[in-house]
N, C-alpha and C positions, 0 to 999 in steps of 0.2 A: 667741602664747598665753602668758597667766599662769595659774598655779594655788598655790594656798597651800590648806597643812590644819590645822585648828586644833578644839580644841575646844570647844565652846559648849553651856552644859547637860548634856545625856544626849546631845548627839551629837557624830561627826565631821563637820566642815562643810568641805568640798573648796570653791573658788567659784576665781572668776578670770576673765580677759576674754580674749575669743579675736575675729578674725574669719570666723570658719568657722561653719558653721551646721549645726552638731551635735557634741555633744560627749560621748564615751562614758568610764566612769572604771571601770578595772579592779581586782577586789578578788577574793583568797582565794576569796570567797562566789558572786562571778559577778559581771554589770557590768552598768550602767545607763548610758541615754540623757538627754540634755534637749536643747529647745532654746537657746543664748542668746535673750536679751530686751534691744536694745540691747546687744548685744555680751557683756552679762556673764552667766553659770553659775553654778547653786551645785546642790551636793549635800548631802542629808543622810544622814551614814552610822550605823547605828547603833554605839553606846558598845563593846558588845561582840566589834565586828570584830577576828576576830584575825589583823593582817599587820603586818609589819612596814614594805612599803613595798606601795603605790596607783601603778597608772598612768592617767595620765588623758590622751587623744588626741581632739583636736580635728582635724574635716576637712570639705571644702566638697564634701557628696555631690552635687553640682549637681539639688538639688531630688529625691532619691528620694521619691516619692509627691508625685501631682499633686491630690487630690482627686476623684480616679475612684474610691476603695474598694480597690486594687489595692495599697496600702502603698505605692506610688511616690510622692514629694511630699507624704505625710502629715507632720505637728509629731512628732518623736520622741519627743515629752511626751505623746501619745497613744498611751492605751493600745491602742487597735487596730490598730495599726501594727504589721506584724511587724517586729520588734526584729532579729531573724537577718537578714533582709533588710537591713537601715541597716546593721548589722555589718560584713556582706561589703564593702559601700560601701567601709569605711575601710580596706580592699586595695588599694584599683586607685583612690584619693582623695590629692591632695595633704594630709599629714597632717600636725599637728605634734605631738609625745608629752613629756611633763615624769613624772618618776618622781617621788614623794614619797617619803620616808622618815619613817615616823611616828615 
């Protein structure tokens, strides 16, 4: 996994290329999910995040949400996914983690 943070506009733009298929980035404020799309991520954080360093952890939940409605195998880019659910995933998930330092 890569991850770079840069500023672009009004935001913080996290992005990078992983092969895991879900990628969660941790901030001060709380954390967000995406899916990659052909392998690459991006996030937009807002301007006013105040941290000094972002961790961002990429891991291959082997498909939580199948498209039963039960958040197993669902897109983590979907909001109806319970997010706490994909979470725990990246426990017990080969994972790889990059700290940023803003």
């Amino acid at each position: 996994m890569t991850a770079t943070a840069e500023y672009v506009d009004d935001a913080l733009v996290v992005a990078g290329v992983t092969d895991a298929d879900t990628v969660a980035v941790y901030t001060p404020d709380g954390s967000e999910l995406a899916t990659p799309e052909g392998g690459e991520y991006e996030f937009r954080l807002g301007p006013a995040l105040d941290a000094k360093t972002i961790i961002v952890a990429a891991a291959n939940t082997d498909g939580v949400g199948d498209g039963d409605g039960d958040a197993e195998g669902e897109d983590a880019d979907d909001e109806t996914v319970d997010a706490e659910t994909i979470l725990g995933e990246f426990s017990g998930a080969g994972t790889a983690v990059e700290r940023l330092r803003l």
